[in-house]
N, C-alpha and C positions, 0 to 999 in steps of 0.2 A: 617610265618602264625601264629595268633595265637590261644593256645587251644581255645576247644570247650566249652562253657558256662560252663556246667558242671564240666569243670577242675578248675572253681577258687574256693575257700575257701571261705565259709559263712562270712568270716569276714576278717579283715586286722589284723595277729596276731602282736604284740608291738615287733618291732625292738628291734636291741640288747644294741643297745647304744643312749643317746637324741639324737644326731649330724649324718648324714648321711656323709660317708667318703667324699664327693665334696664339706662337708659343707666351706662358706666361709664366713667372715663377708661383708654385706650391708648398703649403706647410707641410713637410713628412713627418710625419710621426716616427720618432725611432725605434723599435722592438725593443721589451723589457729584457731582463735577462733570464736566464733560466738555470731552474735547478733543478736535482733529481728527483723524483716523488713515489715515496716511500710509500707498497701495498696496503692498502687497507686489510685489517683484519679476515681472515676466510671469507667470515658468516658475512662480512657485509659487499663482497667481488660479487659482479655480476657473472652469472651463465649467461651462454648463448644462445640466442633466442631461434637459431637454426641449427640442426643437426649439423656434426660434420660430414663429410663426405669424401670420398674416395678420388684419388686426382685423374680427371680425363686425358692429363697428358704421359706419356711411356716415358721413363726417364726419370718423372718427376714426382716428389712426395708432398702432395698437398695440407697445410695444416692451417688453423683459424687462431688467431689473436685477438686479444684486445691489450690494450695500450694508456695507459693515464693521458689525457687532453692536459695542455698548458693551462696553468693558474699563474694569476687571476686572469679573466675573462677581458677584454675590452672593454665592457659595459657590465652595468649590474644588470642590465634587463639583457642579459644573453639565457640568465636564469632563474624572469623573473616573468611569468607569463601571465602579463595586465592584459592584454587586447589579443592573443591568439586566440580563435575560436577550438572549440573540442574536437579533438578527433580517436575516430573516426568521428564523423558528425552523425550527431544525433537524429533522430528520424521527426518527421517538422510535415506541417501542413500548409508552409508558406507558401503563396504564391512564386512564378517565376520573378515579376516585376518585383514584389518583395525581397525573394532573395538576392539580384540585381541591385537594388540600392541597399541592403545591406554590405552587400560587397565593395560598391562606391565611399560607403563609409566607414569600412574599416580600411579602404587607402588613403583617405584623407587622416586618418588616427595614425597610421602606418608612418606618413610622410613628418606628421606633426613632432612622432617620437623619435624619427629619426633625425629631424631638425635639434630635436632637444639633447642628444646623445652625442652630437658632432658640436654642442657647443660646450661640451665637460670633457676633462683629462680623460685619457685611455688609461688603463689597466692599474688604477687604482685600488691597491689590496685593504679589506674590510675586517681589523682583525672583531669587531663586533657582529659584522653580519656575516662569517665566511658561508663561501660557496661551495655548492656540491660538485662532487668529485664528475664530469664526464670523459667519456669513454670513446677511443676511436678503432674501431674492427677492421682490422686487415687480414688479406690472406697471400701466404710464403707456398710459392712455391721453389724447393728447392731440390737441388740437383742430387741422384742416388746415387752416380758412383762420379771417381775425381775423373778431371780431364785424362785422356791417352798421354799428353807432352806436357813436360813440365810448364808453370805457369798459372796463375789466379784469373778464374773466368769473372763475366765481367755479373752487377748486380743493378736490376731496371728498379726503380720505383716509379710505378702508374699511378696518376691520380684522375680520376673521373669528372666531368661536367656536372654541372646545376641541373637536378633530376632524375640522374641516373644511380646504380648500386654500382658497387666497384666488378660486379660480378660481369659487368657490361663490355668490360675489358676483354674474356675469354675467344671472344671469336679473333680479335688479333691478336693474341697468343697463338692460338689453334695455327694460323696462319707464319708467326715469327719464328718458334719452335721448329716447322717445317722448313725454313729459310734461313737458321740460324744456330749452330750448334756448341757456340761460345758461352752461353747462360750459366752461369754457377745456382743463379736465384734471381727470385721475383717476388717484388712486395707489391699488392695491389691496396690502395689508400680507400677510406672510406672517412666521409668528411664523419661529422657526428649528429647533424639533423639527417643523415643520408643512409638507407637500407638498413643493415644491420646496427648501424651505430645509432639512428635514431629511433629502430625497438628497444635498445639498453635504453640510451638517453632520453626516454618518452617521458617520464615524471618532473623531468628536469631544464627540459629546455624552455628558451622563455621566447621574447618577442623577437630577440635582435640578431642576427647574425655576422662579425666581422671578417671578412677575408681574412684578415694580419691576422685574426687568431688561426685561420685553419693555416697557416703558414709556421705559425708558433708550435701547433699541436705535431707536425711534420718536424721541425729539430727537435723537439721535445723528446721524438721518440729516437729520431736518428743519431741525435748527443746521448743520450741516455738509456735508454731503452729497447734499441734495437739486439736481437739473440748475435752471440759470438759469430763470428764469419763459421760456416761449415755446420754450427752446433742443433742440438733439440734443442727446442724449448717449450714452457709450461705457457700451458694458455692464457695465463696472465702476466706480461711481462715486467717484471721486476728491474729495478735500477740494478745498473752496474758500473764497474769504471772505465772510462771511455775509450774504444778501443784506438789502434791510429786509424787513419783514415782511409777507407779503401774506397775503390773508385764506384760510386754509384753514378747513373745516369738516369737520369728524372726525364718523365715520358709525360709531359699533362696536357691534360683538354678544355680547352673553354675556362672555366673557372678553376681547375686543374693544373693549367698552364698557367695562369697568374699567383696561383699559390707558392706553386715550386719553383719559379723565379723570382715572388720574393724570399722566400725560404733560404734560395742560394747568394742571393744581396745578403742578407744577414750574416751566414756562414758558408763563404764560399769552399771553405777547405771540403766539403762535404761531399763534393759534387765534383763530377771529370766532365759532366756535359748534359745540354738542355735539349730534346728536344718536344716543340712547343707547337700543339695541336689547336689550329685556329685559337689560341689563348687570347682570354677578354682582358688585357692588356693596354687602357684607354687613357689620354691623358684627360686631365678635369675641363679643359675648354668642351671637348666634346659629350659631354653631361652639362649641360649650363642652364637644364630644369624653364631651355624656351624654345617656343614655337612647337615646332615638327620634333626634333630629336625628346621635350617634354612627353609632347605625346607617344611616343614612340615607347620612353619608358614604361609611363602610366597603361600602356598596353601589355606590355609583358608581364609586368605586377597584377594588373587585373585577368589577365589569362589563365595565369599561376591559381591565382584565390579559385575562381568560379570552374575548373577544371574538376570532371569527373574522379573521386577518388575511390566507389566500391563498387563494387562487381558480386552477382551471383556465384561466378567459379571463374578457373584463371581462361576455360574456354570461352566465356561470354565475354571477357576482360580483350583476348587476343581477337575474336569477332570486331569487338567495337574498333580494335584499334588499328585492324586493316581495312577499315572502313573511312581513317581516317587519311587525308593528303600528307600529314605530319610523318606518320607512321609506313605511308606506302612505298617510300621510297627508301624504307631500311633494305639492310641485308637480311636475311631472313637469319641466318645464325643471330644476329644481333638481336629480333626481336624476338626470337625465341629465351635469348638472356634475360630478356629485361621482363617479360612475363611471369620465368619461372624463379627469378631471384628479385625483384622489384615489387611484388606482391607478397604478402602474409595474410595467412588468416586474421577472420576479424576476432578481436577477442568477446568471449563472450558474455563480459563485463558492459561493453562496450553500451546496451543498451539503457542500462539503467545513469548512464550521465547525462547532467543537465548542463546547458550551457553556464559559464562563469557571469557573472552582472557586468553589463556593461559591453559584453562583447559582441559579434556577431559568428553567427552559425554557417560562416561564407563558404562552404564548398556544398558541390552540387552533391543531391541527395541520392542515397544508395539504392539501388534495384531491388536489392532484398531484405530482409528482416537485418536490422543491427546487430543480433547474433550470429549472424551467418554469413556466407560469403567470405571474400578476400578486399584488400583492400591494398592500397600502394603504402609500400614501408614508410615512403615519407611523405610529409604531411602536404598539401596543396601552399598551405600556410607557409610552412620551411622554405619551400622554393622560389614562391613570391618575398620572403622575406632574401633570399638570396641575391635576387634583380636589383631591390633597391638599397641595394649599400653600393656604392660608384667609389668610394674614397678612399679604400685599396688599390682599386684598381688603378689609379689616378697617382696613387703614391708609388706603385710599380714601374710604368712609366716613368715617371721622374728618376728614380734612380738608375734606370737599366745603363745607361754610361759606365755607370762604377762598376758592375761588375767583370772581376777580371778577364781577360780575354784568353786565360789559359782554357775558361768554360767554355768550351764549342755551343753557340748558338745553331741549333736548327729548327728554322718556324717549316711548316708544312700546315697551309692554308688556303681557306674554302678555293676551289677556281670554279665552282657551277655556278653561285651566284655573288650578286654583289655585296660586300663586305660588310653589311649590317652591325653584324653584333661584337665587330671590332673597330666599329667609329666609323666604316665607309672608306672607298677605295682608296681615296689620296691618305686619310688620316694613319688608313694600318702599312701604307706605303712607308710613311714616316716612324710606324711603330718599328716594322722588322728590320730598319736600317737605323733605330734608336743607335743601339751600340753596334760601331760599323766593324770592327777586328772580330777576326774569325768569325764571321755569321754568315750565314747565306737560308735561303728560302726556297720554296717550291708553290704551285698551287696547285691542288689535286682536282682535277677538272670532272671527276666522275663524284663530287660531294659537295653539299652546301658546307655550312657552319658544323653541320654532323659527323664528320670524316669518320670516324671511330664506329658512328651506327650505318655509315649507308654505302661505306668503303672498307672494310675492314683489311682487303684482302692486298690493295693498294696501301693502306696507312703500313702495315708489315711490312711489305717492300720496301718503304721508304726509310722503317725503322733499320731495318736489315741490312742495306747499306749505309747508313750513318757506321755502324757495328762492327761491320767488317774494313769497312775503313780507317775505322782508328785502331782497330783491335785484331785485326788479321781474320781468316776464317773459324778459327775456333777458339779466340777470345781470349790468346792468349799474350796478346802483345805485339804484333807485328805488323800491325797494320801500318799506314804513311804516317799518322798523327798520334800511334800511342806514347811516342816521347814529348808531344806537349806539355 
């Protein structure tokens, strides 16, 4: 069992040595390069599959993106859907035990292909079979009139957890805005199996998903793609030429946080500073596919698959979900987010598909007619497919040393329970003192792994002072550490 909240330590105190005694050397793969990626013709840009909307913050002009995904992919089966089963899922008169061991065996196909995928070169370009273009949806909020004193405010990019929309982010906004009046702009990330980016990308995506790419798809836009500092821009973001580099600070969570640090290994010019929301950050000892930590996996992955994904309406969808332990200890703003941006109607195509040959029909069966109803933007599939890739994660860790020390590390991590989903207490001990120059850590004692869902009003605090410390109170530069 472990202690009670109250037993862990404010902070993660610096190990005694760099290396943790399990340490072992790992192969990293090195990110390809990137180029700019030229619109596709009108007729073939996708629309958005949500209206826009009016921005709930005073101040602020809300507007929706989409973004060209880095080519080529890490694997061919990112776009190449052998073993995902349909969704929304078709309507079936399986038994439970039936749908049970279906699910058993598409993690054993799951594991097989992912074995196969980590023993071929990454990002391999196919000028015979190219890939389809995907697409990653972000939303800019940007600032309507300039600072009162001279000076350039500063710009957050958010990136969201394994299951959530990026929309999940707004409750601490709601809260940072209040606390913080230095923002020039805000990018909130959406991976591309994830809410809005995995309704564009629903035709297209396939079995496999790599961390390193959603880290790719991230400079991709931030080298090339991102709208002029201050400017409009069109909903489809066009290349341009690069601007200099102004100071973003990358905000990620959970799979979030491991993105946008390795994103800043890659190109650190990019970035003024990290900070990293319980980030899945692990090194490969701790994935070693034995014993307990196997099982532990194979739990997550199987949770993911067999998890309810459709609902009557988004009222029977929010019933079920405060009915669940998972769910109750959110913040209520948060889980009102994830309701009302985390679900879409089901289309009403949806029923007349069959399952693909060979696959399985793994997520739990919908309450209502396949025409009807809401369902979660992303797929049960997408999410389970996210758990078991480890070898980003594992190559993040490795490098974190290198990255320069002019980036201000600050982890801000679970302190209500014990450190699970970041390898366990001593291992993420060793994570947040990886790179010991400029970092420091906190644990936020009122939040598991979920900081973001079940703290929001605490994670803003914590963001808010980083802010103002390096940045002065109104972001303009005067804080202790804006001349790092």
């Amino acid at each position: 069992m472990p202690p009670p909240s109250t037993a862990y330590p404010h902070t993660y105190p610096p190990p005694p040595s760099p290396h943790p005694p399990t340490y072992t050397p790992f192969a990293v793969r090195p990110l390809p390069a990137l180029s700019p990626l030229p619109l596709p013709p009108p007729s073939l840009l996708p629309s958005l599959p949500s209206p826009p909307r009016p921005s709930s913050f005073p101040g602020y002009k809300l507007t929706t993106h989409l973004t060209p995904s880095a080519r080529p992919r890490a694997s061919p089966t990112a776009t190449k859907p052998l073993l995902r089963p349909p969704y929304p899922p078709t309507q079936a008169s399986a038994s439970k035990e039936q749908r049970q061991k279906d699910v058993g065996e598409l993690l054993l196909n799951m594991r097989k292909q992912r074995a196969a995928v980590c023993s071929l070169p990454s990002w391999v370009d196919d000028p015979q079979e190219p890939e389809p273009q995907l697409w990653n949806c972000l939303h800019r909020y940007l600032r309507t009139s300039p600072h009162s004193s001279q000076g350039e405010g500063v710009t957050l990019l958010l990136a969201h957890a394994n299951g959530f929309p990026k929309e999940i982010w707004q409750p601490v906004l709601s809260y940072l805005f209040s606390l913080y009046s230095g923002i020039d702009e805000v990018w909130l990330w959406e991976s591309v199996n994830h809410g809005d980016s995995s309704l564009i990308n629903a035709s297209h995506l396939g079995d496999t998903f790599d961390w390193a790419d959603n880290a790719r798809d991230v400079l991709q836009f931030l080298t090339f793609h991102r709208p002029p500092s201050g400017s409009e821009a069109p909903l489809h973001l066009p290349p341009h030429p690069a601007e200099p580099p102004r100071r973003v600070i990358g905000i990620g969570h959970s799979l979030g946080g491991g993105t946008l640090t390795r994103a800043a290994l890659a190109k650190p010019e990019l970035f003024d500073a990290l900070i990293l929301v319980d980030p899945v950050i692990i090194a490969e000892h701790a994935w070693n596919r034995r014993g307990s930590e196997m099982a532990r996996y194979d739990a997550l992955v199987l949770g993911a698959l067999a998890r309810r994904s459709v609902w009557g309406s988004k009222e029977e969808a929010k019933r079920g979900f405060l009915k669940s332990p998972f769910f109750k200890v959110w913040n209520p703003e948060a889980l009102e987010a994830y309701v009302e941006y985390g679900l879409a109607p089901v289309p009403p195509s949806a029923s007349a598909r069959d399952p693909p040959a060979g696959s399985a029909d793994a997520c739990a069966l919908p309450s209502a007619s396949a025409s009807t109803g809401v369902m979660l933007k992303q797929s049960p599939y997408d999410e389970a497919s996210i758990f078991s890739e480890p070898r980003a994660q594992a190559e993040t860790w490795y490098l974190l040393p290198l990255l320069p020390e002019r980036i201000e590390l600050r982890w801000i991590m679970n302190g209500k329970t014990s450190a699970e989903a970041t390898g366990g207490e001593e291992r993420t001990r060793w994570t947040v003192w990886r790179r010991r120059g400029n970092s420091s850590n906190v644990r936020v004692r009122e939040a598991g792994h979920l900081v973001a869902q079940e703290a929001p009003e605490r994670l803003a605090e914590e963001i808010a002072q980083v802010l103002v410390r390096r940045y002065g109170k109104d972001g303009t530069g005067r804080g202790k550490k804006a001349r790092l």
